[in-house]
MOPAC internal coordinates of N, CA, C and O (Angstrom, degrees):
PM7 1SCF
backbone

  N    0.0000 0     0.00 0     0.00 0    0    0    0
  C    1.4547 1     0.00 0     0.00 0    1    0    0
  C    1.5338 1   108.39 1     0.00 0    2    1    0
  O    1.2310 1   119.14 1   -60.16 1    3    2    1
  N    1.3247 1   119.25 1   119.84 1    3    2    1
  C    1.7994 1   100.49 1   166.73 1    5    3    2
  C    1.6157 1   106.68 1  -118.43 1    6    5    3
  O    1.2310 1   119.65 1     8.52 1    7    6    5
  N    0.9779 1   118.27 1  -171.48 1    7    6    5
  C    1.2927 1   133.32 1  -135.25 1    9    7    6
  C    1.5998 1    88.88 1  -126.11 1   10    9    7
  O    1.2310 1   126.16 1   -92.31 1   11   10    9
  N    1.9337 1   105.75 1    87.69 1   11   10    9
  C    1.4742 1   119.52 1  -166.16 1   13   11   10
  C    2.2322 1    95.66 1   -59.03 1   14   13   11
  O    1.2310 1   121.27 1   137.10 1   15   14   13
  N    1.1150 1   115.18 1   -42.90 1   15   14   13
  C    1.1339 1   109.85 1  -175.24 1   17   15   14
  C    1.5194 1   126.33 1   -50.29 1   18   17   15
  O    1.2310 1   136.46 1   155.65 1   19   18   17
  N    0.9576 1    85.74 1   -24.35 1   19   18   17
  C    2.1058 1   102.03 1   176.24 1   21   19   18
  C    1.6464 1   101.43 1   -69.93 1   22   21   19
  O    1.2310 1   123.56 1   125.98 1   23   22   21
  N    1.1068 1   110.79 1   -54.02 1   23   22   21
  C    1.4571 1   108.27 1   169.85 1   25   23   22
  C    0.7674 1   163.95 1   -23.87 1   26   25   23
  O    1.2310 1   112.03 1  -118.16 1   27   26   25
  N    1.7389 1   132.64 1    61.84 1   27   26   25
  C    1.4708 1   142.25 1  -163.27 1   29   27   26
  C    1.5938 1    98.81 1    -7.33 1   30   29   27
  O    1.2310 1   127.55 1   109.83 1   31   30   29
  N    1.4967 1   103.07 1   -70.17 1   31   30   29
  C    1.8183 1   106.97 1  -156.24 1   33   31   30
  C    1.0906 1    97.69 1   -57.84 1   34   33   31
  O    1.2310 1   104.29 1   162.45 1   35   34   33
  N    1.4699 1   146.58 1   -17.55 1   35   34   33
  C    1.7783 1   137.73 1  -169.52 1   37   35   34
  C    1.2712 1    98.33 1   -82.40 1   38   37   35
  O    1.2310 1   123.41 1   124.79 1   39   38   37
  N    1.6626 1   111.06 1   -55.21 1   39   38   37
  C    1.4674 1   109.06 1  -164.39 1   41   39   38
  C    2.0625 1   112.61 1   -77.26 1   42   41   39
  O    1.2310 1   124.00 1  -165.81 1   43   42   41
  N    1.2414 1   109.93 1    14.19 1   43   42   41
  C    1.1186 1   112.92 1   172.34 1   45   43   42
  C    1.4488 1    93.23 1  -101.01 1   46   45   43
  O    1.2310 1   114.16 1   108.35 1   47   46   45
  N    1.5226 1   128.67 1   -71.65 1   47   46   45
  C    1.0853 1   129.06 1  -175.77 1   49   47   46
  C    1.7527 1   118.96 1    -7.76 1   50   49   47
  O    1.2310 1   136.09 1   104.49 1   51   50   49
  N    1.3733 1    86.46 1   -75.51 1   51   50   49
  C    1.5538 1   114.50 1   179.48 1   53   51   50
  C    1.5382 1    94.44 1   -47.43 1   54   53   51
  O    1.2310 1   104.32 1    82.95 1   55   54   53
  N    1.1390 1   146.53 1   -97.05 1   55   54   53
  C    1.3987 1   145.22 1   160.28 1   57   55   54
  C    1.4550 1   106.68 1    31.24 1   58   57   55
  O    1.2310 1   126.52 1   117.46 1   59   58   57
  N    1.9469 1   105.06 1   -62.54 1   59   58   57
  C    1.5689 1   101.81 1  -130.01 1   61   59   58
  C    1.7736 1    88.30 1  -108.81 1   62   61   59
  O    1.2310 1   119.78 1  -172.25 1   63   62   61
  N    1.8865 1   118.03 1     7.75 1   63   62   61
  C    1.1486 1   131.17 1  -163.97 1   65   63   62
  C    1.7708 1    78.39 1  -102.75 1   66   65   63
  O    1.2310 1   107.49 1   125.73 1   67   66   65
  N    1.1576 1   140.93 1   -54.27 1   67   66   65
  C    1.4873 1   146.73 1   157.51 1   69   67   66
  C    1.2454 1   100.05 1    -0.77 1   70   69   67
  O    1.2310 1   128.18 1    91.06 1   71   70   69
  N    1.6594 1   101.85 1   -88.94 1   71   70   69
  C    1.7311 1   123.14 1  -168.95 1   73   71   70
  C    1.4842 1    91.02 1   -50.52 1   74   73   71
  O    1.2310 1   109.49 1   117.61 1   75   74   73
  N    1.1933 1   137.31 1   -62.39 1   75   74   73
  C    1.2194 1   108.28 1  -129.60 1   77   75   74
  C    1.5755 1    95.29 1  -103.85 1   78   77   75
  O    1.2310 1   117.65 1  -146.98 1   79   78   77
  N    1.2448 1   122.08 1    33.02 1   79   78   77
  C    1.4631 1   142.44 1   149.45 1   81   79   78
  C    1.7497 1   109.36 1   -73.21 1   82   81   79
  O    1.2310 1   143.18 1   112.72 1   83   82   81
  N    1.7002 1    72.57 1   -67.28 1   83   82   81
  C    2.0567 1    81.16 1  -174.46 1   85   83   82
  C    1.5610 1   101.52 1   -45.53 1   86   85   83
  O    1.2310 1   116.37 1   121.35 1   87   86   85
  N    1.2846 1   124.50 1   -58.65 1   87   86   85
  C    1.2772 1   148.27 1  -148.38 1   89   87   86
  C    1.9270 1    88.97 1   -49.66 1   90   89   87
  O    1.2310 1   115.64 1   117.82 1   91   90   89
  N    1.6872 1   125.87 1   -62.18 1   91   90   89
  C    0.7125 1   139.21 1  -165.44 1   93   91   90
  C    1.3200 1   124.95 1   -59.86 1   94   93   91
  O    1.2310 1   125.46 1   153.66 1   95   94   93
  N    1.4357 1   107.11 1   -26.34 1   95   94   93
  C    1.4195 1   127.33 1  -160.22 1   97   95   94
  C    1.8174 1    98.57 1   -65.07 1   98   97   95
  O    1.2310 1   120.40 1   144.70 1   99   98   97
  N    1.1427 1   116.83 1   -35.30 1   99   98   97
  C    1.4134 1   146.89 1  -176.54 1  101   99   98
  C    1.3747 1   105.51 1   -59.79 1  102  101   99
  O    1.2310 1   116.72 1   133.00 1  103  102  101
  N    1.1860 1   123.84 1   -47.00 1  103  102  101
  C    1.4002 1   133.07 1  -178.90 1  105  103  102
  C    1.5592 1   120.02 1   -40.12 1  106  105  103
  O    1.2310 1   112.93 1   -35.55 1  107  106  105
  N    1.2482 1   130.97 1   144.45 1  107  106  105
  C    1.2910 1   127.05 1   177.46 1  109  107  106
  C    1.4634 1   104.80 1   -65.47 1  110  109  107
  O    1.2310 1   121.51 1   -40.22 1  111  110  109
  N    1.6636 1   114.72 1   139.78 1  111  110  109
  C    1.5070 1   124.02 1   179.84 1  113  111  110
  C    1.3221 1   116.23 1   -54.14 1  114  113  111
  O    1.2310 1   122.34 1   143.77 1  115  114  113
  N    1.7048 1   113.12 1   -36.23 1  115  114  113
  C    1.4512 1   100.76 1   161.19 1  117  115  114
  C    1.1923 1   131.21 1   -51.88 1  118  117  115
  O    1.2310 1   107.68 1   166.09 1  119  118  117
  N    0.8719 1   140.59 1   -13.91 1  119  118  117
  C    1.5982 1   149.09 1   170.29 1  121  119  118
  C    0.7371 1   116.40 1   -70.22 1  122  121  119
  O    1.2310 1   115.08 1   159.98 1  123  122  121
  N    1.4649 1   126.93 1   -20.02 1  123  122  121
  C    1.7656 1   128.93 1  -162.12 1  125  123  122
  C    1.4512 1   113.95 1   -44.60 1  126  125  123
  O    1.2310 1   119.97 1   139.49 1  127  126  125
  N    1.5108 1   117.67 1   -40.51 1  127  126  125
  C    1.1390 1   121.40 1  -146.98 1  129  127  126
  C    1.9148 1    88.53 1  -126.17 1  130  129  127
  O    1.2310 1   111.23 1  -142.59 1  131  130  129
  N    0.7330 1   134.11 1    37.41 1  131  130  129
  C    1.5781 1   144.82 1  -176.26 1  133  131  130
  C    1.7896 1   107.03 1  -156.52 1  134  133  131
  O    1.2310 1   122.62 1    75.02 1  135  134  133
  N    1.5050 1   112.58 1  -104.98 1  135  134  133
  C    1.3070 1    86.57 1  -172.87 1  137  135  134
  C    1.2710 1   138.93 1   -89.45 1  138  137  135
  O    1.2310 1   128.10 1   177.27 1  139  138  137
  N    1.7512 1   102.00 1    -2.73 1  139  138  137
  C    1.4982 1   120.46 1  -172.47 1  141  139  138
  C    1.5700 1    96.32 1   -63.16 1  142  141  139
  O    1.2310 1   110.30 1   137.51 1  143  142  141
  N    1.0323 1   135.83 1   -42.49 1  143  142  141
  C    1.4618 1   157.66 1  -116.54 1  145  143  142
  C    1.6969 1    94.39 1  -122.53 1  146  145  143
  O    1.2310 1   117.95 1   114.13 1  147  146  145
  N    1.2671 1   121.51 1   -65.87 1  147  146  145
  C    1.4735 1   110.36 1   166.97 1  149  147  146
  C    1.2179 1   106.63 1   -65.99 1  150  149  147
  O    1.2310 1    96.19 1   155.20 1  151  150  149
  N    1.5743 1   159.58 1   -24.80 1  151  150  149
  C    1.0125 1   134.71 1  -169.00 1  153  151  150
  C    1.5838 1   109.00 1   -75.97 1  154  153  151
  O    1.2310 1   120.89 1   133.64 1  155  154  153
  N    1.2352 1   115.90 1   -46.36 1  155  154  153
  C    1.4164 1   136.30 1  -140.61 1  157  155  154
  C    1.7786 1    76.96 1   -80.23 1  158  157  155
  O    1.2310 1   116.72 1   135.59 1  159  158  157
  N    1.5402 1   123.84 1   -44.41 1  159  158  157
  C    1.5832 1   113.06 1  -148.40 1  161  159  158
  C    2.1756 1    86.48 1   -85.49 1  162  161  159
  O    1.2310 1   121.25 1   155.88 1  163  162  161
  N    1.3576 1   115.22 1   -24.12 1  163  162  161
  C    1.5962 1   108.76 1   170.96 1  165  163  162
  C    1.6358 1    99.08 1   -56.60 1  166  165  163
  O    1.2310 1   123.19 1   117.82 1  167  166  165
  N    1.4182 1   111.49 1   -62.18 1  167  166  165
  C    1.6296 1   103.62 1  -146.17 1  169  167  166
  C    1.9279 1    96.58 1   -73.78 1  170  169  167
  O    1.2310 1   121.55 1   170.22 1  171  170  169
  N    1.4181 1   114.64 1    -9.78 1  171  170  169
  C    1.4536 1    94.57 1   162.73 1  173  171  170
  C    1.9462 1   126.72 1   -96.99 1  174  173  171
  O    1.2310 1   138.05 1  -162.72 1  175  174  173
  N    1.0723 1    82.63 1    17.28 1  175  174  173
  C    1.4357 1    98.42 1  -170.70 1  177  175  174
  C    1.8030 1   105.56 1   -92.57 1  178  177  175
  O    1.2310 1   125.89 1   143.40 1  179  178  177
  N    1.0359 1   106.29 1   -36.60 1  179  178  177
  C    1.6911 1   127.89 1  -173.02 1  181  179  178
  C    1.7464 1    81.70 1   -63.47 1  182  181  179
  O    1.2310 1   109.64 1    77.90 1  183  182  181
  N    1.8117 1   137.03 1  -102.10 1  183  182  181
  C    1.2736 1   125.95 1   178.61 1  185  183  182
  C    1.5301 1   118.85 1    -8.38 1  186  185  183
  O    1.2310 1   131.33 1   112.95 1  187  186  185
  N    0.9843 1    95.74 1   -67.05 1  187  186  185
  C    1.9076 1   120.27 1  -161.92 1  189  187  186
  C    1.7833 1   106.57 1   -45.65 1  190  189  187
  O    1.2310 1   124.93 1   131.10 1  191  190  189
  N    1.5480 1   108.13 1   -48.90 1  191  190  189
  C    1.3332 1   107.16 1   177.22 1  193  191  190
  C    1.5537 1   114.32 1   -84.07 1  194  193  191
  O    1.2310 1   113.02 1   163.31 1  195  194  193
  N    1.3079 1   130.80 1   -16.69 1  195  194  193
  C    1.1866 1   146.53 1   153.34 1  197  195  194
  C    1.3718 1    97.49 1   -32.30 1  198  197  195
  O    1.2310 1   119.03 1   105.94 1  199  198  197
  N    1.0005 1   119.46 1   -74.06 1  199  198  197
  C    1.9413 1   133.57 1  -153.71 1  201  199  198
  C    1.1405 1    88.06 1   -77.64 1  202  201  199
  O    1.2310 1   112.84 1   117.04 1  203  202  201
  N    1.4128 1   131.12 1   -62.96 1  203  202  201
  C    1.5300 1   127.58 1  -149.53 1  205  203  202
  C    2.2219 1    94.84 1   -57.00 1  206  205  203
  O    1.2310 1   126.97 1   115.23 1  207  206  205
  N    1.2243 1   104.20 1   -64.77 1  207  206  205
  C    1.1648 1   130.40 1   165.91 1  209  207  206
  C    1.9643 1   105.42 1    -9.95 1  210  209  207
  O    1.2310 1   122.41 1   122.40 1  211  210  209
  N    1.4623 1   113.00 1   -57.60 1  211  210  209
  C    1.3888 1   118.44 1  -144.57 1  213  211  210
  C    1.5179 1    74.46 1  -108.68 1  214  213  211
  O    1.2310 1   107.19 1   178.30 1  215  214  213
  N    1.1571 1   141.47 1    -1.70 1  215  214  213
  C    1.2141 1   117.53 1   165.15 1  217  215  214
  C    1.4542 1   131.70 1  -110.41 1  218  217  215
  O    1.2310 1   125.22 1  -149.28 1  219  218  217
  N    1.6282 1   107.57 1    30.72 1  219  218  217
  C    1.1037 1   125.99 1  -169.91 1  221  219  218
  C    1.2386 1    88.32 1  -131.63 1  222  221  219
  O    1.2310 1   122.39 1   -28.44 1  223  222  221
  N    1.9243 1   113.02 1   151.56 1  223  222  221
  C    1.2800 1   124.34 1  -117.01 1  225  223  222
  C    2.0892 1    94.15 1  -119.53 1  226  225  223
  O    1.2310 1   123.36 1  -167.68 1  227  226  225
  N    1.6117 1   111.16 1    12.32 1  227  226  225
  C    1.4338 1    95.79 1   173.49 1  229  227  226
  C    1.4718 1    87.59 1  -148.20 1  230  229  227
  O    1.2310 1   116.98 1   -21.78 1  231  230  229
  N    1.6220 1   123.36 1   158.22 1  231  230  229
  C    1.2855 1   147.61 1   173.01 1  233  231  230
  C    1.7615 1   110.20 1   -41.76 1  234  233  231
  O    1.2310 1   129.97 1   138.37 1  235  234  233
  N    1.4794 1    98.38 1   -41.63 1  235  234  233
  C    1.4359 1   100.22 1  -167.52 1  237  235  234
  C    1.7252 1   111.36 1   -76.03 1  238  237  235
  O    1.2310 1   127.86 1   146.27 1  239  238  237
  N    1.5905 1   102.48 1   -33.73 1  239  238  237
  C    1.6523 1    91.47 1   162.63 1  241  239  238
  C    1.7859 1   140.64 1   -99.51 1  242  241  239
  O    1.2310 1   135.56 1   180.00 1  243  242  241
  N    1.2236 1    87.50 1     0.00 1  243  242  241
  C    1.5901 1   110.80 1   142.40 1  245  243  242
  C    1.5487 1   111.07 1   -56.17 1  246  245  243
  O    1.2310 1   119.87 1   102.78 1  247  246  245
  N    1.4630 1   117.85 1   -77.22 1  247  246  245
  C    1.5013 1   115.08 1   171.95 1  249  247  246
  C    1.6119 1   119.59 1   -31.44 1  250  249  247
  O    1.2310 1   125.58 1   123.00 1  251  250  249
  N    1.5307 1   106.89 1   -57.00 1  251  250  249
  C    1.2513 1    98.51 1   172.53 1  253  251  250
  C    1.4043 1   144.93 1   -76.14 1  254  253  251
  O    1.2310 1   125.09 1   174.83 1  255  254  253
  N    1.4679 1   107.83 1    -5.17 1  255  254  253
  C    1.4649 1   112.86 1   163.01 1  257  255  254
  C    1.7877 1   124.09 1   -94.05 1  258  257  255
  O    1.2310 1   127.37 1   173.89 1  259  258  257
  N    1.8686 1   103.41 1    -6.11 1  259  258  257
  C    1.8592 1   105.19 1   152.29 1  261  259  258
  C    1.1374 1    98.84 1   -74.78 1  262  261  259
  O    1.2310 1   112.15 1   140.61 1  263  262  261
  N    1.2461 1   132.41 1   -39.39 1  263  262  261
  C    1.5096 1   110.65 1  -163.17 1  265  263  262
  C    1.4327 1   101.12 1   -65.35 1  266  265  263
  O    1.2310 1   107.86 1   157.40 1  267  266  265
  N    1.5402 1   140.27 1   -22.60 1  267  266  265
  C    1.2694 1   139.89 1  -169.08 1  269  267  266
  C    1.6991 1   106.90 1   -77.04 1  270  269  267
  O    1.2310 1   133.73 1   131.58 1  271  270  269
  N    1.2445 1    91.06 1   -48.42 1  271  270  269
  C    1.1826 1    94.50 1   164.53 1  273  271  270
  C    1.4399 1   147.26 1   -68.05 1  274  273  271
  O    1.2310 1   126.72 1   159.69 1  275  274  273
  N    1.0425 1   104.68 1   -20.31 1  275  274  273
  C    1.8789 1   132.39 1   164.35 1  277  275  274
  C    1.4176 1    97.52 1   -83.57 1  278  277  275
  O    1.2310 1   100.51 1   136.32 1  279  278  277
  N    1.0655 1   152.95 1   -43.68 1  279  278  277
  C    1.5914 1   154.63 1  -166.11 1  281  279  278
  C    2.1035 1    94.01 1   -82.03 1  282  281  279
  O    1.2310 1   125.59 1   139.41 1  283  282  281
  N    0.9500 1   106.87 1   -40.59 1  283  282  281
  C    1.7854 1   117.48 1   170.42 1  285  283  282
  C    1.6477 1   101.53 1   -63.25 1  286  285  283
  O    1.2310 1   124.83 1   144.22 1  287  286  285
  N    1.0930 1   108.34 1   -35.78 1  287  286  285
  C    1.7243 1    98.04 1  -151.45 1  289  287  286
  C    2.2951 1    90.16 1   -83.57 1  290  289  287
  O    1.2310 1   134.24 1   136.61 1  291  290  289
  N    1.3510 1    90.06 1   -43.39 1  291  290  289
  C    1.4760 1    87.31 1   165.64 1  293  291  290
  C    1.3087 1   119.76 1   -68.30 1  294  293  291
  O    1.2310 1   100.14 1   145.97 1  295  294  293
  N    1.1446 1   153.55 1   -34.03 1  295  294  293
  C    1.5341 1   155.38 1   116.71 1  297  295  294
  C    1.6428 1    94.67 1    17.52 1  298  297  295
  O    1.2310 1   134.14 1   100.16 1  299  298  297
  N    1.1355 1    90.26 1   -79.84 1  299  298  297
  C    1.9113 1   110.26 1  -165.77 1  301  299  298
  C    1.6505 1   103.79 1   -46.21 1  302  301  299
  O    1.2310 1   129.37 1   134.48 1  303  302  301
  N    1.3672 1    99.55 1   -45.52 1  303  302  301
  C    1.5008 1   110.30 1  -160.18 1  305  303  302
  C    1.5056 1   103.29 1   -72.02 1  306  305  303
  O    1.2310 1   114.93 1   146.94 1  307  306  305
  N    1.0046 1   127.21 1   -33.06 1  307  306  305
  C    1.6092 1   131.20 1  -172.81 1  309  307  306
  C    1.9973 1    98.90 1   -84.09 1  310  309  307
  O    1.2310 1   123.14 1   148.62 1  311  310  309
  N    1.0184 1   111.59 1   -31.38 1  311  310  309
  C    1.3092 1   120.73 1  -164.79 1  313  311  310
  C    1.1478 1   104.91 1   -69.58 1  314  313  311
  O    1.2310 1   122.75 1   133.81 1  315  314  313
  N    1.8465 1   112.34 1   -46.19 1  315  314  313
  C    1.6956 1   120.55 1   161.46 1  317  315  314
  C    1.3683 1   133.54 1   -40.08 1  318  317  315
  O    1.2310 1   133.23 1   118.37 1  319  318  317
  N    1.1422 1    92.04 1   -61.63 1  319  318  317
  C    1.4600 1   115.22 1   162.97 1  321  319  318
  C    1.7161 1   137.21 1   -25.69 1  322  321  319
  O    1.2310 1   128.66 1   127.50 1  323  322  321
  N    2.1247 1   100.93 1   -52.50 1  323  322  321
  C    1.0360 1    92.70 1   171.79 1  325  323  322
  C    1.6923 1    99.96 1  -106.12 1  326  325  323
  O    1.2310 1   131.43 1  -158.78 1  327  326  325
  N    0.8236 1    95.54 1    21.22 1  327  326  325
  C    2.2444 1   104.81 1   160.81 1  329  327  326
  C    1.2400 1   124.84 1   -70.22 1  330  329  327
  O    1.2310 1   132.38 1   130.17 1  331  330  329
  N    2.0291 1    93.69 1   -49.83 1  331  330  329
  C    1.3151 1   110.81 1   171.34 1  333  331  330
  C    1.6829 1   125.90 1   -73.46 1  334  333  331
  O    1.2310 1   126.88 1   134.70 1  335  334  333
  N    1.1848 1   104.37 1   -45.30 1  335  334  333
  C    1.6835 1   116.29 1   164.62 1  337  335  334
  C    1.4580 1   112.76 1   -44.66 1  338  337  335
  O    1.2310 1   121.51 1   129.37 1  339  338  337
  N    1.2767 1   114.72 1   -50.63 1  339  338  337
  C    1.8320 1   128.21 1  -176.34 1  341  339  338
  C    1.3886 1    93.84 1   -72.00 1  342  341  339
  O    1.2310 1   101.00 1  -174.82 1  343  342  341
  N    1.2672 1   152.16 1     5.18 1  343  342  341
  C    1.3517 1   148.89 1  -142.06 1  345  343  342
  C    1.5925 1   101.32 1    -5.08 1  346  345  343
  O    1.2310 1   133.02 1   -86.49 1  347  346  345
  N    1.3894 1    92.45 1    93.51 1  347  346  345
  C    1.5683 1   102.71 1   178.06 1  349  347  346
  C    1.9229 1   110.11 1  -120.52 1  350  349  347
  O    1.2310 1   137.90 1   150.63 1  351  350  349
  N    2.2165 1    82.91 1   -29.37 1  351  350  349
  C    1.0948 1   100.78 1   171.19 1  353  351  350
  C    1.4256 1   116.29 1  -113.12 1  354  353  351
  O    1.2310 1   112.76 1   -60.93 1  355  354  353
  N    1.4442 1   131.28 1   119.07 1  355  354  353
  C    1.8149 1   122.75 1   170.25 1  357  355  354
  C    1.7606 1   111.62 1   -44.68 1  358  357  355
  O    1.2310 1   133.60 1   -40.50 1  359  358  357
  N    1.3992 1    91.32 1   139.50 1  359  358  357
  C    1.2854 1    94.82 1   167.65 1  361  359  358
  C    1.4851 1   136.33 1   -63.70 1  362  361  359
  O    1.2310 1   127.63 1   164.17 1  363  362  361
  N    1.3057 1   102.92 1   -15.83 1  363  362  361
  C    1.7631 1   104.06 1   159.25 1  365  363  362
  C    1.4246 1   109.12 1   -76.87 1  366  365  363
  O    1.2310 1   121.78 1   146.52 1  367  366  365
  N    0.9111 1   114.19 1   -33.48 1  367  366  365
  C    1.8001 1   107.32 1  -161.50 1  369  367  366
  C    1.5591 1    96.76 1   -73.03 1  370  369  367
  O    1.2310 1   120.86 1   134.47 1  371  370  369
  N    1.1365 1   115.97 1   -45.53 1  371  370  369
  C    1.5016 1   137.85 1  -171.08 1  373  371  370
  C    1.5822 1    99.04 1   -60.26 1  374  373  371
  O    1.2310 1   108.56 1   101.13 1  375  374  373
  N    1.1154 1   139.00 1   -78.87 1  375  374  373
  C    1.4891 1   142.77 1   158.58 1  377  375  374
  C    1.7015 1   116.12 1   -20.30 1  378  377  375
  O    1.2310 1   126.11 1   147.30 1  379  378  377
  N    1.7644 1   105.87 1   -32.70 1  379  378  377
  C    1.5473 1   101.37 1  -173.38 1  381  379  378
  C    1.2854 1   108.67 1   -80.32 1  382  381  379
  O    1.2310 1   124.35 1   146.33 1  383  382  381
  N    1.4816 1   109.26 1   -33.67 1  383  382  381
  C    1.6279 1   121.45 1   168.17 1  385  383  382
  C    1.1369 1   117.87 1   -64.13 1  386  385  383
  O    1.2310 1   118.13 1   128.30 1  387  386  385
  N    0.6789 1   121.17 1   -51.70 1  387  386  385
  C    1.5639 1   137.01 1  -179.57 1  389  387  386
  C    1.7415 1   115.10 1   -45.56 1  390  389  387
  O    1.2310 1   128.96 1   126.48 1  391  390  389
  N    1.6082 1   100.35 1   -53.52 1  391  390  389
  C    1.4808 1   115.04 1   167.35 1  393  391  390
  C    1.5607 1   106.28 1   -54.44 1  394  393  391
  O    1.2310 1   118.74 1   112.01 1  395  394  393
  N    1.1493 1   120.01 1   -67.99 1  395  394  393
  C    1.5989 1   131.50 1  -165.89 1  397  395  394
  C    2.2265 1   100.63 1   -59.45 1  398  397  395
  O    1.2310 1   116.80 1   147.49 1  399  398  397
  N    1.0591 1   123.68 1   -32.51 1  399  398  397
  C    1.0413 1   145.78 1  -141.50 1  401  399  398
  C    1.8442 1    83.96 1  -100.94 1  402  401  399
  O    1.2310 1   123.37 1   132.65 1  403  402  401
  N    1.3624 1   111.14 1   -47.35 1  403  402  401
  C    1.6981 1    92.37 1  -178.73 1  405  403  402
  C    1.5079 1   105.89 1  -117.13 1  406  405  403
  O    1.2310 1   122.68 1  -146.72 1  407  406  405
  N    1.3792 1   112.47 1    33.28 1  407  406  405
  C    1.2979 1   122.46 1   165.05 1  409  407  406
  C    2.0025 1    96.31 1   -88.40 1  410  409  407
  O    1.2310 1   136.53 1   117.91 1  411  410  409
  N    1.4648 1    85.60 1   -62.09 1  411  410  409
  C    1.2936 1    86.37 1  -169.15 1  413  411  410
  C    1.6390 1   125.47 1   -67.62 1  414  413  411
  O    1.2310 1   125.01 1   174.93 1  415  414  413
  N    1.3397 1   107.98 1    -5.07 1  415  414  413
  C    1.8247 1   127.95 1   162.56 1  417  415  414
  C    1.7089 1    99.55 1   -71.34 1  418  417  415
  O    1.2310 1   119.02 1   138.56 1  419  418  417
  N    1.4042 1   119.47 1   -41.44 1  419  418  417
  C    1.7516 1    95.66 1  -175.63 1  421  419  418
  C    1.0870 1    82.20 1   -99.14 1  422  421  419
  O    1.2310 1    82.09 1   176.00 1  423  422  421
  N    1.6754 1   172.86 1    -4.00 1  423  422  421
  C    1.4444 1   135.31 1   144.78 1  425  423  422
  C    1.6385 1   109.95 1   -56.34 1  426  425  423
  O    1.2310 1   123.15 1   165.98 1  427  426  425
  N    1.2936 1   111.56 1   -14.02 1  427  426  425
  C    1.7288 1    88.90 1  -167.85 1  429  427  426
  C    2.1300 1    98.35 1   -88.05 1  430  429  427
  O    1.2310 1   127.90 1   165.05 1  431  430  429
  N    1.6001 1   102.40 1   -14.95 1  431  430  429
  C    1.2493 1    98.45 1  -156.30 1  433  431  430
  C    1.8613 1    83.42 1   -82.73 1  434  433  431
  O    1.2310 1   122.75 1   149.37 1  435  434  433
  N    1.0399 1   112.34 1   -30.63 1  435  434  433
  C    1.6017 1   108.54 1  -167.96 1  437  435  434
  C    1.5589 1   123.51 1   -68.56 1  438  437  435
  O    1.2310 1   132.30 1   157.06 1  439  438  437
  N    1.8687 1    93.86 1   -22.94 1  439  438  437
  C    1.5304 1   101.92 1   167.60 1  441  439  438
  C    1.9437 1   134.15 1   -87.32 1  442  441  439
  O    1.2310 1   138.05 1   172.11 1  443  442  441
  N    1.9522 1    82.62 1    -7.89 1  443  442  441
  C    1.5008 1    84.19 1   167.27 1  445  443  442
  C    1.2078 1   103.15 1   -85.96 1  446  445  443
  O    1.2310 1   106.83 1   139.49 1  447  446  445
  N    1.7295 1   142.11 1   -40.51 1  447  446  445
  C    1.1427 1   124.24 1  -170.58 1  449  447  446
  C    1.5442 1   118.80 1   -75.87 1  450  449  447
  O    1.2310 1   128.60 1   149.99 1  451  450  449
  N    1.3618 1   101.04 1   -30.01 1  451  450  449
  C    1.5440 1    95.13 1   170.45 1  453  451  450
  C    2.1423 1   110.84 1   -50.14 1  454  453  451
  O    1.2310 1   118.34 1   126.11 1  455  454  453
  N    1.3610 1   120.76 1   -53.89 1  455  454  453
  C    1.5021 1   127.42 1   178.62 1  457  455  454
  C    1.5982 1    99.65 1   -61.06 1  458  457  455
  O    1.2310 1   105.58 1   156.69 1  459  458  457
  N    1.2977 1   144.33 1   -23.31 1  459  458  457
  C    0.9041 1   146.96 1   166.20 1  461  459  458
  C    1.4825 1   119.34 1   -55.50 1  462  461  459
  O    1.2310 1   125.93 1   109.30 1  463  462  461
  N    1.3498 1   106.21 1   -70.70 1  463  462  461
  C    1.7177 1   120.38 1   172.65 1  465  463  462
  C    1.5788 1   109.68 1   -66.68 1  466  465  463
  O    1.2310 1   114.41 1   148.85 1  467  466  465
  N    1.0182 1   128.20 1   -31.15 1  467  466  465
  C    1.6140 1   129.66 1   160.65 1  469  467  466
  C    1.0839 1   115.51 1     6.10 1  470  469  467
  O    1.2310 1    95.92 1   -92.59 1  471  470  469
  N    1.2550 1   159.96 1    87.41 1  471  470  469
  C    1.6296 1   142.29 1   156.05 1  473  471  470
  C    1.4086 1   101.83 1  -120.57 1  474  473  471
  O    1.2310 1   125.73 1   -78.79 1  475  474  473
  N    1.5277 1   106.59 1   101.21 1  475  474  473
  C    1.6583 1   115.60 1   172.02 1  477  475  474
  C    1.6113 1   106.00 1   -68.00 1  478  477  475
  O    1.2310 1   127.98 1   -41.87 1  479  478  477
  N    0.9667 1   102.24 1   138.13 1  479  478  477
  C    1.8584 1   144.77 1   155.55 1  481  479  478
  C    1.3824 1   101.23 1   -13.35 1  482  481  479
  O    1.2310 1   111.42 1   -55.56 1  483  482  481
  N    1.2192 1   133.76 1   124.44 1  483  482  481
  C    1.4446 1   121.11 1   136.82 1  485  483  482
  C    1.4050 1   114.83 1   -69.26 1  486  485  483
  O    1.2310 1   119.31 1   -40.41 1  487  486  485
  N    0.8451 1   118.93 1   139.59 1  487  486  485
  C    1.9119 1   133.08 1   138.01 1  489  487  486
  C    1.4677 1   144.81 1   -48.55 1  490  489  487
  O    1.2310 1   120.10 1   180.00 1  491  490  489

């Protein structure tokens, strides 16, 4: 089990689930229930499987709840996209997410291969 809060990639997550709250708030009210609503439940989903992930008790389902979370963060990323196209989202704001958003896609990919390559020590 480790301790998801210690975790660069959590405490970015959480960060970039922030922004892309604020980010949303902006959105036309029609959206509320369309894209405001899938975005907001992707970018909290990316943290969420992080933690859920590190608090389960072998490597292999750890692995499989980044991958949930990496499969979310692309969720998010496509979701931006047509936010940004609809100019729903500015193109700065969209770019700031975007930056933070595939930062935190190669920390999540670097922490499955790091648990991957893993071979603890004998004694």
């Amino acid at each position: 089990m480790h301790r998801y809060s210690n975790l660069q990639v959590w405490q970015k997550a959480i960060d970039l689930a922030i922004m892309v709250y604020q980010a949303t708030e902006k959105l036309p009210k029609e959206e509320k229930y369309g894209l405001i609503s899938q975005i907001n439940r992707a970018a909290v989903s990316i943290p969420s499987n992080i933690a859920e992930g590190a608090g389960r008790n072998t490597k292999r389902d750890f692995d499989h709840f980044l991958s949930v979370a990496l499969a979310s963060s692309f969720e998010l990323d496509t979701q931006l996209i047509i936010s940004n196209r609809l100019k729903f989202i500015g193109d700065d704001k969209f770019n700031q997410i975007e930056t933070e958003l595939k930062h935190i896609q190669n920390m999540l990919v670097k922490l499955k291969n790091s648990l991957n390559n893993y071979k603890p020590t004998s004694t």
